[in-house]
Structure formats: structure tokens, C-alpha cells
PASE-355665 format. One record per residue (C-alpha): residue in three letters; residue number from 1; x negated, y negated, z negated. Coordinates in nm, 4 decimals. Example, Ala and Ser with C-alpha at 12.3 -4.5 7.8 and 13.67 -1.06 7.14 Angstrom:
<pts>
rest; nr; c1; c2; c3
ala; 1; -1.2300; 0.4500; -0.7800 $
ser; 2; -1.3670; 0.1060; -0.7140 $
</pts>
This chain:
<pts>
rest; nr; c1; c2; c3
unk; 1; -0.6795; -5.2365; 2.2164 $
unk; 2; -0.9575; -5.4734; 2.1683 $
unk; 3; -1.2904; -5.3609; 2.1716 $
unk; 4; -1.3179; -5.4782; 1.8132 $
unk; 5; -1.0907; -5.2279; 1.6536 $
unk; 6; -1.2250; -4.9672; 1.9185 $
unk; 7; -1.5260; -5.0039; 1.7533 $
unk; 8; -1.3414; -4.9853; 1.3894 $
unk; 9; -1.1817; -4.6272; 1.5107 $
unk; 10; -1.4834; -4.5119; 1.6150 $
unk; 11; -1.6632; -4.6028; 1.2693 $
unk; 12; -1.3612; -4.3744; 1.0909 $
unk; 13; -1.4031; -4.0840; 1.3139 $
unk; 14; -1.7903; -4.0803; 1.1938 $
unk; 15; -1.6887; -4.1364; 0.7878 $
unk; 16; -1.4279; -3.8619; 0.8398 $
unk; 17; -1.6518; -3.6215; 1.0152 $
unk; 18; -1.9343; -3.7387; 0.7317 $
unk; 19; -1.6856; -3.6450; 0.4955 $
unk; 20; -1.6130; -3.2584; 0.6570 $
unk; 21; -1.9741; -3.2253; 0.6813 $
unk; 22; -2.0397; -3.2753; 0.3011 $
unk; 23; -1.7278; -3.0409; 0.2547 $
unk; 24; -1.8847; -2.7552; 0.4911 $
unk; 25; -2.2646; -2.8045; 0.3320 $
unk; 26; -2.0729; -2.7810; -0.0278 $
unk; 27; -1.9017; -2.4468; 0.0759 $
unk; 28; -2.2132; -2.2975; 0.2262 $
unk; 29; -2.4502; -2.4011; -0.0740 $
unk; 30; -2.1207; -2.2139; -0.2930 $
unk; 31; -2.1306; -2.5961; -0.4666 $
unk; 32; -1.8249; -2.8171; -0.5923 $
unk; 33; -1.7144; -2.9877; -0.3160 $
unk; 34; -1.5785; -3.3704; -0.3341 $
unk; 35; -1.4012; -3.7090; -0.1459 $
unk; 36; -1.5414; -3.9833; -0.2860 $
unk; 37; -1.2699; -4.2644; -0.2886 $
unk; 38; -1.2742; -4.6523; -0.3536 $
unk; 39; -1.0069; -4.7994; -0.5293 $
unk; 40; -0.9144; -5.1735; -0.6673 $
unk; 41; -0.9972; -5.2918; -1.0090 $
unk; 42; -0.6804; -5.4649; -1.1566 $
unk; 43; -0.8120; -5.7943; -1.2056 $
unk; 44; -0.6615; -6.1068; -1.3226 $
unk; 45; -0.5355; -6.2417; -1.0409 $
unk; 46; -0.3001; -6.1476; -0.8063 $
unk; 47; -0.4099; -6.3226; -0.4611 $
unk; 48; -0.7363; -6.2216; -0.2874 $
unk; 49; -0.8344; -6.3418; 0.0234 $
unk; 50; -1.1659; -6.1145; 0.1095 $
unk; 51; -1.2770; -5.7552; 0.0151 $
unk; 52; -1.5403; -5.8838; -0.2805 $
unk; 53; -1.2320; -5.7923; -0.4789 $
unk; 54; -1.3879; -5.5413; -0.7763 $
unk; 55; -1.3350; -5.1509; -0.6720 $
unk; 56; -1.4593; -4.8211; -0.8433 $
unk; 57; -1.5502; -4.4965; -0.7020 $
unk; 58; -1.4006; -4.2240; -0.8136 $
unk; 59; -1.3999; -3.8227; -0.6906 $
unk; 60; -1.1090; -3.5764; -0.6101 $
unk; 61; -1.3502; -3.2665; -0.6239 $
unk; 62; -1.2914; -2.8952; -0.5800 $
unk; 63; -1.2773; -2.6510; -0.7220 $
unk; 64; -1.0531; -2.8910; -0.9790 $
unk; 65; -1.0464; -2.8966; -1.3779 $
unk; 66; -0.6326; -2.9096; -1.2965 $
unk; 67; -0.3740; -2.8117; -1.0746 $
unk; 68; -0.2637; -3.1699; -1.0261 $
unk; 69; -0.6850; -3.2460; -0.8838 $
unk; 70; -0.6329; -2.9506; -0.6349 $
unk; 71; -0.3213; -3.0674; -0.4574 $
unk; 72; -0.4709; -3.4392; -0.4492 $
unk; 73; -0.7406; -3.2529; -0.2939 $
unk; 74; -0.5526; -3.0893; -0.0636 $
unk; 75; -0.3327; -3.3716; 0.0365 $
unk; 76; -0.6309; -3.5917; 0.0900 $
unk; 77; -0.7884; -3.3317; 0.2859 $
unk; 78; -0.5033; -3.2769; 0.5376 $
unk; 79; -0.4352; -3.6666; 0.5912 $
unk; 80; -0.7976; -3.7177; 0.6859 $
unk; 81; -0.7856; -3.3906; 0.8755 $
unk; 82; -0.4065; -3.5359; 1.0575 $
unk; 83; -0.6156; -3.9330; 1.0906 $
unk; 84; -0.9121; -3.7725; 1.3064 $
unk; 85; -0.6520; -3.6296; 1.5563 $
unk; 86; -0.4683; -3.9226; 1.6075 $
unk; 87; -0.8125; -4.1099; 1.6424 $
unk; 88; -0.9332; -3.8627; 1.8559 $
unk; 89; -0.6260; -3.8096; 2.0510 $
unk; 90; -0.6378; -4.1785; 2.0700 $
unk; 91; -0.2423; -4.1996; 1.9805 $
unk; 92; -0.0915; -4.4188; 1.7203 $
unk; 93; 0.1558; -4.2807; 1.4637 $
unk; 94; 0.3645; -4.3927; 1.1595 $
unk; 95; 0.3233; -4.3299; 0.8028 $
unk; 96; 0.6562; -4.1038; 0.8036 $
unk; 97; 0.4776; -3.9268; 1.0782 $
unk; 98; 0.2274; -3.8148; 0.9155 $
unk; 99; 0.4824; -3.7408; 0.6164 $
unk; 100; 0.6509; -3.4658; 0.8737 $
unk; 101; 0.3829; -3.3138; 0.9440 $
unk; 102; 0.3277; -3.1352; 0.6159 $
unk; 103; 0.6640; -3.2391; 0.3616 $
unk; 104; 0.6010; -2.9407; 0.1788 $
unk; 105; 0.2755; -3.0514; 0.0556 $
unk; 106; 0.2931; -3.4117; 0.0522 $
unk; 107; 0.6567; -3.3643; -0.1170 $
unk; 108; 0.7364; -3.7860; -0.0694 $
unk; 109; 0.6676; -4.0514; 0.1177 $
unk; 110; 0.5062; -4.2909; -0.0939 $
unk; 111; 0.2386; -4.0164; -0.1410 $
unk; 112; 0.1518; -4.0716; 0.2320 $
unk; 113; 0.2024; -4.4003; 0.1775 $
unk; 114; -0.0720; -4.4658; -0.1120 $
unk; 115; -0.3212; -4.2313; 0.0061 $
unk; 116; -0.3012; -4.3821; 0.3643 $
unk; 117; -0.4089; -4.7447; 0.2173 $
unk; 118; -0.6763; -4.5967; -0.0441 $
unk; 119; -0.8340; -4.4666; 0.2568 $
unk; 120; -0.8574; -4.7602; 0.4606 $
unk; 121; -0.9909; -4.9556; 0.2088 $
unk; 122; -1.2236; -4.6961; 0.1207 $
unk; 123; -1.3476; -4.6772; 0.4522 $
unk; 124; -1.3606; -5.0543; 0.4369 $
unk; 125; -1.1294; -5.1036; 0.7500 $
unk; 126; -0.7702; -5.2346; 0.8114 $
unk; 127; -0.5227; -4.9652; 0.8040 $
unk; 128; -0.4593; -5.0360; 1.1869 $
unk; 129; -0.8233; -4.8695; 1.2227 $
unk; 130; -0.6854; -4.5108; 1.1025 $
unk; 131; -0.4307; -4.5428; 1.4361 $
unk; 132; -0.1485; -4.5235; 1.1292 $
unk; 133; 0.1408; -4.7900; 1.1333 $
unk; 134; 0.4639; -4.8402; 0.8871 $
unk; 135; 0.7445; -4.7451; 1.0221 $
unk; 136; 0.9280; -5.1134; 1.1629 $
unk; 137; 1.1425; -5.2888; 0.9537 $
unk; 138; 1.1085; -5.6333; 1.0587 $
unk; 139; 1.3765; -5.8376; 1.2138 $
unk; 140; 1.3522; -6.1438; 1.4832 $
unk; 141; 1.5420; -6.3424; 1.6803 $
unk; 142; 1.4456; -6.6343; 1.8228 $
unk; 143; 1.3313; -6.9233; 2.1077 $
unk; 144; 1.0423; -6.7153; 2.2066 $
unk; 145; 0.9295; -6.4666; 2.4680 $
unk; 146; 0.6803; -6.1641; 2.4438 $
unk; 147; 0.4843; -6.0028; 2.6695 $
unk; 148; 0.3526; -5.6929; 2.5911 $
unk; 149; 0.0479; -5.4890; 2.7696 $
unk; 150; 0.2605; -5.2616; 2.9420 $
unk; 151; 0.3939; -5.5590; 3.1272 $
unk; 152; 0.7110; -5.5550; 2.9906 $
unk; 153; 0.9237; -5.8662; 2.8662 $
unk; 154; 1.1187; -5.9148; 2.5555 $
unk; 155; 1.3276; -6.2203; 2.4493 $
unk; 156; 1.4493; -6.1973; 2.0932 $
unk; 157; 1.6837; -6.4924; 2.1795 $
unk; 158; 1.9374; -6.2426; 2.2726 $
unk; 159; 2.2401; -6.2083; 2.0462 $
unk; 160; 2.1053; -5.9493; 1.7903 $
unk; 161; 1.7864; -5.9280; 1.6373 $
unk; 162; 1.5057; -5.7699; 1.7595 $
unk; 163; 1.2431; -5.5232; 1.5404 $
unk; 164; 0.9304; -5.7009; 1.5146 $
unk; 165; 0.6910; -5.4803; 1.7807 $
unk; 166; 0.3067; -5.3886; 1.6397 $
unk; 167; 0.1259; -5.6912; 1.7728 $
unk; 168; -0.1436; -5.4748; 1.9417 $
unk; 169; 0.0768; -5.3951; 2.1905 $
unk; 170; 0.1345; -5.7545; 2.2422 $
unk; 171; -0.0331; -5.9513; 2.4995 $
unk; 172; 0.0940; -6.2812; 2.5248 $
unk; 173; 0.3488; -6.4730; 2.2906 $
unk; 174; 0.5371; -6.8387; 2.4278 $
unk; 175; 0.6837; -7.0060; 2.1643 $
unk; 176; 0.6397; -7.3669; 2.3812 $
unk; 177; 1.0348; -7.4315; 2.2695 $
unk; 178; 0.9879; -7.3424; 1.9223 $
unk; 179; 0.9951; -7.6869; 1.6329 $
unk; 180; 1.0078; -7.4560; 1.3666 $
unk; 181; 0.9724; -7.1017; 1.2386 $
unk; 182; 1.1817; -6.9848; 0.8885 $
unk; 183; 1.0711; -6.6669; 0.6823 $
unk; 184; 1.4355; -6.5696; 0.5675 $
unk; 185; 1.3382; -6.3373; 0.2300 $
unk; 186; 1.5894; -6.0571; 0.2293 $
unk; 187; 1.8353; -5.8875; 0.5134 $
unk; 188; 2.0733; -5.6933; 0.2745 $
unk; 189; 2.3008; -5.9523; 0.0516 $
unk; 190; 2.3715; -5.7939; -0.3470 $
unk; 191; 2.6845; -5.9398; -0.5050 $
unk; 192; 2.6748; -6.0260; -0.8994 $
unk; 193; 2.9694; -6.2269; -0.9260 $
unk; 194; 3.3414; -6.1432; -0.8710 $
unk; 195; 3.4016; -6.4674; -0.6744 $
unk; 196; 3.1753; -6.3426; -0.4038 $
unk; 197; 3.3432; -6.0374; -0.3760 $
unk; 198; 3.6154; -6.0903; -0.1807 $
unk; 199; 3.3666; -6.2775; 0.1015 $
unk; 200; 3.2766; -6.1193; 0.4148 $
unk; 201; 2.9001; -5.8739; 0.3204 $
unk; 202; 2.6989; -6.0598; 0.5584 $
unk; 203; 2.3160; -6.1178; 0.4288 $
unk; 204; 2.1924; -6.4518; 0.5004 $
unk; 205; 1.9311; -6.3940; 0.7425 $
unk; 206; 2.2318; -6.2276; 0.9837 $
unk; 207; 2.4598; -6.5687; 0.9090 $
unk; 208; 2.1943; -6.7703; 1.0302 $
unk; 209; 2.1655; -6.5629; 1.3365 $
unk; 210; 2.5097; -6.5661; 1.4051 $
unk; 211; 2.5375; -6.9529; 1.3323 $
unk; 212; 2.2767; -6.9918; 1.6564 $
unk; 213; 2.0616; -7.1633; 1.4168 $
unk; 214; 1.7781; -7.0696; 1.6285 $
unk; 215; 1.8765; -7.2118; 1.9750 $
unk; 216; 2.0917; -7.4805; 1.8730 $
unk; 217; 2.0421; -7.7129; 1.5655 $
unk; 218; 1.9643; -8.0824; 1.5174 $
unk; 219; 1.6328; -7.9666; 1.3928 $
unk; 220; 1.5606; -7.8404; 1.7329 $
unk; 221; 1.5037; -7.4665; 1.8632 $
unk; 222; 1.3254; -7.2462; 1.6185 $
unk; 223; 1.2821; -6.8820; 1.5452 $
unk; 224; 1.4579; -6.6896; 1.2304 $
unk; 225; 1.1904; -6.3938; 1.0863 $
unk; 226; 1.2468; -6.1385; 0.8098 $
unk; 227; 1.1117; -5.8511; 0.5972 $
unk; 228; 1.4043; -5.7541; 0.4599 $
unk; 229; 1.2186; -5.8276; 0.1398 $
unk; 230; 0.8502; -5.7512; 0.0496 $
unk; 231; 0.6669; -5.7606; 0.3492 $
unk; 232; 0.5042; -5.5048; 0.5577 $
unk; 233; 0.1815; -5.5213; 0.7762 $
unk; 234; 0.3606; -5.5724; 1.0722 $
unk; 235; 0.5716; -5.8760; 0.9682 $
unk; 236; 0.3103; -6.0240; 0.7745 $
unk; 237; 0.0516; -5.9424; 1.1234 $
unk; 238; 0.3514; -6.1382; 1.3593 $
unk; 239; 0.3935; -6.3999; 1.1807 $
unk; 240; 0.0309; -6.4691; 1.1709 $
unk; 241; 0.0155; -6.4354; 1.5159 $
unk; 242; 0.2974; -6.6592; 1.5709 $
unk; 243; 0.1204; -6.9080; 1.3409 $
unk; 244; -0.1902; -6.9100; 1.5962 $
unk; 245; 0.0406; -6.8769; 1.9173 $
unk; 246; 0.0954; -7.2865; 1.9859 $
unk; 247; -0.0550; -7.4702; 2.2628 $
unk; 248; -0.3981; -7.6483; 2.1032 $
unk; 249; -0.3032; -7.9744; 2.2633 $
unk; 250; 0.0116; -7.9821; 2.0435 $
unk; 251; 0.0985; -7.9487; 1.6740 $
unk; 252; 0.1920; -7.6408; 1.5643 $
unk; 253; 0.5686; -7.5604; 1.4881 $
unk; 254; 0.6330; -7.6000; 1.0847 $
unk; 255; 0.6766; -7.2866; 0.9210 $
unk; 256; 0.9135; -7.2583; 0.6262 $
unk; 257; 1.0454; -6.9974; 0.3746 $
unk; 258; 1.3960; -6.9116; 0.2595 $
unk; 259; 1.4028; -6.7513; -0.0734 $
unk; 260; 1.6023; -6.6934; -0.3629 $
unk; 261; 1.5341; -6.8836; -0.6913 $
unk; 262; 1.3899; -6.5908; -0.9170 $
unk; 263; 1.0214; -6.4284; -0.9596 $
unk; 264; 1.0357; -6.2388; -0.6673 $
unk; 265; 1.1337; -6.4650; -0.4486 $
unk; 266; 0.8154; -6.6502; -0.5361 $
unk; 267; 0.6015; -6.3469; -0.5224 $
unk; 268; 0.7407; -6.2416; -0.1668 $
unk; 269; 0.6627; -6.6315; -0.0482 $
unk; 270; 0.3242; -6.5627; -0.2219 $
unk; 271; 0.2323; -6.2422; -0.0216 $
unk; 272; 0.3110; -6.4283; 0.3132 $
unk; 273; 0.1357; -6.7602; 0.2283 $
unk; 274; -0.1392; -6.5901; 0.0167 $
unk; 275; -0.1753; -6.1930; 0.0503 $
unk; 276; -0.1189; -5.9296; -0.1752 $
unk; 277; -0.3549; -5.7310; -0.4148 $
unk; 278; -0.2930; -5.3993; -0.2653 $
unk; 279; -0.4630; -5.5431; 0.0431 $
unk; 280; -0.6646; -5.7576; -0.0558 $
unk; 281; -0.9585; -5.6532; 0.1670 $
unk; 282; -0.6863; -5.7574; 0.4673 $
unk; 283; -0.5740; -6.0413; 0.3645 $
unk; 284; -0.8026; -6.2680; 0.5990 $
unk; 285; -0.6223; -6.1656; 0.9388 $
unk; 286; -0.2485; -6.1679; 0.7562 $
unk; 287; -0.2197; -6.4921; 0.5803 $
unk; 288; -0.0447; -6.7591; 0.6674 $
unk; 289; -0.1621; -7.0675; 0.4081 $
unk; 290; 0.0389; -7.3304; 0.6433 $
unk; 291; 0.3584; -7.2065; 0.4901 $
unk; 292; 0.5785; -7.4351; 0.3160 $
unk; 293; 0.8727; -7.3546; 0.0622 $
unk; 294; 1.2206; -7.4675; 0.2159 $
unk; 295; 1.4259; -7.3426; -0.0805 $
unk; 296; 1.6227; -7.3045; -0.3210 $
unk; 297; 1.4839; -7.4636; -0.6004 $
unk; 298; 1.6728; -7.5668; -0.9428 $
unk; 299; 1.7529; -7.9071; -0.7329 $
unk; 300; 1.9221; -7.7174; -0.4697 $
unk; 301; 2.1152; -7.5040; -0.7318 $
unk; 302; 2.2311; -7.8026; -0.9575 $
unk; 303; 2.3696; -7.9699; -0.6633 $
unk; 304; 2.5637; -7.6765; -0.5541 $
unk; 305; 2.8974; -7.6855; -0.6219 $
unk; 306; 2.9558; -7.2782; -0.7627 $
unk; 307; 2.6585; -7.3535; -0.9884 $
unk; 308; 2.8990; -7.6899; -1.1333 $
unk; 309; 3.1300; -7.4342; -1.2646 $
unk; 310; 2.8253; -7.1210; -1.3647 $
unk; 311; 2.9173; -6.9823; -1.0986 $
unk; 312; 2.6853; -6.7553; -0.8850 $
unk; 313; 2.4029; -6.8615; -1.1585 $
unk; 314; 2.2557; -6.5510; -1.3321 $
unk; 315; 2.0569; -6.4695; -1.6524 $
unk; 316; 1.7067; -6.3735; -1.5933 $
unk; 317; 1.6990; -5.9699; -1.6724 $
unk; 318; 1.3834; -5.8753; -1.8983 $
unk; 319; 1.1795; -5.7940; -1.6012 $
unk; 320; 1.2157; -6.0964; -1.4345 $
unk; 321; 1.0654; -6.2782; -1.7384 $
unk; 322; 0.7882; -6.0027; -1.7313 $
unk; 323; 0.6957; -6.0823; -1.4128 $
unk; 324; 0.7311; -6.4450; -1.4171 $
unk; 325; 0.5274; -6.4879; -1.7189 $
unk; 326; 0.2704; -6.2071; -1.5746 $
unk; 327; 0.2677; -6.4543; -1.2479 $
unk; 328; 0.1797; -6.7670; -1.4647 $
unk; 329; -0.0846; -6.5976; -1.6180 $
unk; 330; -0.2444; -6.4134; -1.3602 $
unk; 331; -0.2429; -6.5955; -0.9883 $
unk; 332; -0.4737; -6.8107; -0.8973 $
unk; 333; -0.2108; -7.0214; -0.7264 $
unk; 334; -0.0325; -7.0464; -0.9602 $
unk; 335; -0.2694; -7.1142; -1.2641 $
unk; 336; -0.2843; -7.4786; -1.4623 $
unk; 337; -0.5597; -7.6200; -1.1910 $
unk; 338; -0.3679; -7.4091; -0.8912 $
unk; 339; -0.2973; -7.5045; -0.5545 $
unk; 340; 0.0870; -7.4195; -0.6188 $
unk; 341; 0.1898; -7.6704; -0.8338 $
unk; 342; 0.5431; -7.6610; -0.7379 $
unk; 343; 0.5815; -7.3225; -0.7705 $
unk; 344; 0.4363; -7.3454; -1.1459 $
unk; 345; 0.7180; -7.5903; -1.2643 $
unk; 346; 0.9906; -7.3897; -1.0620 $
unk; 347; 0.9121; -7.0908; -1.2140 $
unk; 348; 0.8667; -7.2564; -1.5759 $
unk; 349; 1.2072; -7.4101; -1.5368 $
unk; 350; 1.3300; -7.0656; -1.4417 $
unk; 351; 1.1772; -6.9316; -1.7962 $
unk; 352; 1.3352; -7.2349; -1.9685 $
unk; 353; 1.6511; -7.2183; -1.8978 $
unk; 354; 1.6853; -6.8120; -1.8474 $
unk; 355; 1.8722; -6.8636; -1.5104 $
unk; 356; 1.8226; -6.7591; -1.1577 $
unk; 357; 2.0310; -6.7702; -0.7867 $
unk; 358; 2.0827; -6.5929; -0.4791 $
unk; 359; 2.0725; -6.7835; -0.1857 $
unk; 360; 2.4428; -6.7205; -0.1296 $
unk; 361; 2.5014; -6.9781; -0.3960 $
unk; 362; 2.4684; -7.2336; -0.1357 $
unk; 363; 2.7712; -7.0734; 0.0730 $
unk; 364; 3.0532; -7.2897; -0.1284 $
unk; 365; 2.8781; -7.6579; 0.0075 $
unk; 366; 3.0215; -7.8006; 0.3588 $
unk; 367; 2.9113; -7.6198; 0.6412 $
unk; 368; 2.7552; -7.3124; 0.4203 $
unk; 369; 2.4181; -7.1378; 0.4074 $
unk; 370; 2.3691; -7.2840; 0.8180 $
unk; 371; 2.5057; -7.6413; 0.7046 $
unk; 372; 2.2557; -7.6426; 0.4177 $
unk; 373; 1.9270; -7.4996; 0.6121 $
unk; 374; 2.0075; -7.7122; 0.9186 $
unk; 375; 2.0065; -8.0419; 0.7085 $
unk; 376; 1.6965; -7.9206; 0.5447 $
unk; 377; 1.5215; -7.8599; 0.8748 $
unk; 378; 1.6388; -8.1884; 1.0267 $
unk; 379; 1.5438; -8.3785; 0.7087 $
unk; 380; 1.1390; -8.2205; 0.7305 $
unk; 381; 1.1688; -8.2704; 1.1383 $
unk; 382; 1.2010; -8.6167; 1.0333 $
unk; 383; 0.9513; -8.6431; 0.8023 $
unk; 384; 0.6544; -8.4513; 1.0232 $
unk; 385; 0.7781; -8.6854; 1.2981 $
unk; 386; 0.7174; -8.9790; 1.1030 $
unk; 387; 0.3799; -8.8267; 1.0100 $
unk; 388; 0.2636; -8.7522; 1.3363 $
unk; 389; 0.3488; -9.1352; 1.4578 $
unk; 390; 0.1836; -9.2781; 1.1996 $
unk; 391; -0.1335; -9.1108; 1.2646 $
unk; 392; -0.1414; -9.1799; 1.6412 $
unk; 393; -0.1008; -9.5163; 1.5872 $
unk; 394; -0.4065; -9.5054; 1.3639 $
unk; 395; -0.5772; -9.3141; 1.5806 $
unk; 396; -0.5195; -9.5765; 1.8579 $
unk; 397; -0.6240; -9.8284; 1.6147 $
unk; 398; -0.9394; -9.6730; 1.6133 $
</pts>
């Protein structure tokens, strides 16, 4: 633990105890009693890379006006009471941890789940502060070795993937063999179309993995990463650490993203390269702006051959407009004088011609999914390599 977020837990513990104190003078006096919490103002854009983002206070108080007041009460009361321990105790724990602790009251996860974040940013800390983790979900597998504080070693270059560890209990990460690094959007493969059907269930993340992509390719050693989807802290945190891991005398390896051609594909690109709203006051320590959009694109889906015949192409379902459109209008990034150009005219073409692809549409070219994202990887190896010539030459020049 670095003495950083040492001094982060420590600044909790005294807003938690604050907050017990105000509850015990409240009770004494025979006065309402109240947690004052900050939330995010739903602004108009949906990337923020600092805290400055607008919030409101609000108050869960007690004795409550309804029922619904007291058991947010008492739910916030028993998280903070469950977040000193573990602070105090010094132990880490999981959001589904905390769940078990008290189902009863907190009835679901995603109760746990909100108030855990509201808190944090309340507090005006990273949720790592509170000693509370998500529960890993992350997968990796590639030309890299970790070491973590206990001393141990772990090489995801094995033959399975590995779940992405909580980088604080990472010490030291070697990715000296890596040329690149590929963000792989989704784990679990959905089928829309008959033809695909009768094919073996394998996502694409796991074909690449079992195609060696990662030790062997023409594009050189790299490493294969996924969320299985939206990102969590803990992907988003490793990748960013993997982003900063290269030796300073040498260019860092290229890091690309593997998505499907549809809104949220974008969006999920988005939160890796750009943050997300919901954490908006973390988004400085988990973005990773040097990330670059490998595909698909409409280019990549008009050349392939299933899309020649409609195949594996799909309508656009209501939401998917919704959130396109809502994209458009709202991100930054994304906006007329945005940094995301690209990403505007895919996603207008997407609204123009009411269509949209899974990656697996690229499985009926030569050589498949691997065929295709090795060629891509070669081809921008290439390119950077040409790049990097050029400018020492005009650096010798000089």
C-alpha cells in the first residue's frame, strides 16, 4: 500500500467517525438525525476527466417522511458502519462481501453496488480508499510477467487466461516482449443468425487465445485483455498500468481495441480511452487516451464475405438508435469539433443505414477472426515502424 492511499484510508475513517458523531449528538439532543451525500449532476456530456464534474447534496435523514428514506437510512448506515471495520481492520473486501454480510437488508447487489460508489465520491476519494474492490472479472493472457508484493510470480502466458489481480498488490510488471496490447470487448459470444449456429460457441477473445495470437504472430508478441464487456475498476486500473509499464528509453507497445460495430461497442472503447460518468472524479488514474480503434468498422464489414450475402448484419434495435443518437449529442468526443472524429462518422453511418455486426462476422474470411486481427496488427506494426524511422532520421538530421 502506498503511503498515498494510506493517507486516503485514514481521511475516510475520520469522515465516517465525523459522520457517527453527528448521528450520536442528533440522538442525544432527541434531533433528526442525517448523512449528507454528494451525488453527480447529469450533465451533457458523457466523458469527464476530473471531479469539477457538477454534484448536489442531498440528505437521507431519520426519523424519515417514508418507509423507503428509513431503509436507505439504514442501509447507508450499516455500509459505513461494515467500511470502518475493514479500514480499521486494515483488510480489503469485495462489493459481494459486503452484500453477505447483511442480504436481508440490502436485498441485491447493485444496492451495495451504488451506495458503495456514492460514498466514495462523496467522500471525494477513489473507491480503492474505502478498502472495497469488485469482485474480478477480468481476463489476461499474455507476453508478460507480474510480480506481486508477496513475492510471488505470475505469467499469464500460460495456456488459459488469467483474472486480472487488483494492481495494489502488484509490484512490478515486465512487458519488455510485448509490441502490442488488444482490449478484446466481450468474453461471452451471442448468436443472431442461424448460420452461426451450427459453429463451435467460442467468444472471440478465447479464439484469439487459443490461436497463440499473443506469443506468436507476424505482428510480434503482444498481450490479449478483456472485460467481458463494460469495464470494471480493476481492468480499466491494469490496463492503465500496463500503459505506463514500458521501459522510458523505448516506445511504448501500441494499444488497440476490438469491438463490435454497434453503440456499445463505441461506448465500452469510450470508457477505456476516456472514462465514464459514474466515475468521473476517477477518471484521471484510469484512462488510457493512447488507445486506438482496431475494428470493425463498416469497411471491415462490407469487405466481409457473410455481410456480401446479409449475412451476420443486423438491424439496429430502438435502443441502439437511442443511445447512438444520445452519444452524438452528448460526448464531448464525440461532438461536431470532437477529438473522435472517426467514431462520429462510424456511428452516423451506423444510424444511416440501420445496421450493426458482431465481431464474429469476420469468422467466414481466410484464416478467421485470428487471420483478420493478425493482418491488422502486422499492417499498424508496419506503419509505427515506418513512423519511428522517419523520425530518427530527422532527429539525426538535427
Amino acid at each position: 500500500m502506498t503511503s498515498h492511499q494510506r493517507s486516503a484510508n485514514v481521511e475516510v475513517v475520520a469522515e465516517i467517525e465525523r459522520v457517527f458523531e453527528n448521528i450520536a449528538d442528533g440522538l442525544l439532543g432527541e434531533e433528526p438525525i442525517s448523512i449528507p451525500l454528494r451525488y453527480k449532476k447529469q450533465g451533457s456530456s458523457l466523458e469527464h476527466s476530473d471531479s469539477t464534474h457538477p454534484s448536489s447534496i442531498t440528505h437521507v435523514t431519520f426519523p424519515s417522511k417514508t418507509p423507503g428514506e428509513a431503509r436507505r437510512f439504514a442501509v447507508l448506515l450499516r455500509i459505513l458502519e461494515l467500511i470502518h471495520e475493514v479500514l480499521c481492520d486494515g483488510v480489503v473486501v469485495s462489493k459481494r462481501n459486503i452484500y453477505y454480510k447483511d442480504p436481508a437488508l440490502f436485498k441485491d447487489q447493485s444496492t451495495v453496488d451504488r451506495y458503495v460508489d456514492i460514498l466514495a465520491y462523496t467522500f471525494g476519494v477513489p473507491r480503492a480508499a474505502l478498502n472495497v474492490t469488485a469482485a474480478a472479472k477480468g481476463l489476461v493472457i499474455g507476453r508478460l510477467t507480474l510480480v506481486r508484493r508477496d513475492g510471488s510470480t505470475i505469467d499469464p502466458g500460460a495456456e488459459s487466461p488469467h483474472l486480472i489481480d487488483d494492481i495494489n498488490k502488484i509490484q512490478n510488471v515486465d512487458i519488455s516482449y510485448v509490441s502490442w496490447i488488444l482490449v478484446v470487448e466481450k468474453e461471452v459470444r451471442h448468436f443472431h443468425c442461424l448460420k452461426f449456429l451450427a459453429k463451435k460457441l467460442q467468444s472471440t477473445f478465447r479464439t484469439l487465445a487459443s490461436a497463440n495470437l499473443h506469443m506468436q504472430s507476424r505482428a510480434g508478441s503482444g498481450i490479449l485483455l478483456t472485460a467481458k464487456g463494460y469495464p470494471d475498476i480493476s481492468t480499466r486500473s491494469f490496463l492503465r498500468l500496463l500503459s505506463t509499464s514500458h521501459d522510458p528509453e523505448h516506445h511504448p507497445p501500441p494499444i488497440y481495441a476490438l469491438t463490435d460495430f454497434d453503440p456499445d461497442g463505441l461506448a465500452i472503447m469510450s470508457t477505456y480511452k476516456h472514462g465514464s460518468l459514474n466515475l468521473s472524479h476517477e477518471n484521471f488514474q484510469l484512462s488510457v487516451s493512447s488507445i486506438e480503434w482496431l475494428g470493425i468498422q463498416i469497411s471491415d464489414i462490407l469487405h466481409a464475405e457473410a455481410a456480401q450475402t446479409g449475412q451476420g448484419l443486423l438491424r439496429l434495435s430502438g435502443r441502439d438508435r437511442r443511445k447512438a443518437i444520445m452519444m452524438l449529442d452528448r460526448s464531448k468526443v464525440l461532438g461536431e469539433d470532437g477529438e473522435e472524429q472517426e467514431w462520429r462518422r462510424e456511428l452516423q453511418v451506423m444510424l444511416m443505414l440501420n445496421v450493426k455486426a458482431e465481431m464474429e462476422i469476420l469468422s467466414a474470411r481466410d484464416g478467421g477472426v485470428a487471420g483478420w486481427v493478425e493482418q491488422k496488427l502486422f499492417e499498424r506494426r508496419m506503419a509505427v515502424s515506418a513512423g519511428v524511422e522517419s523520425w530518427d532520421e530527422e532527429m539525426l538530421e538535427a
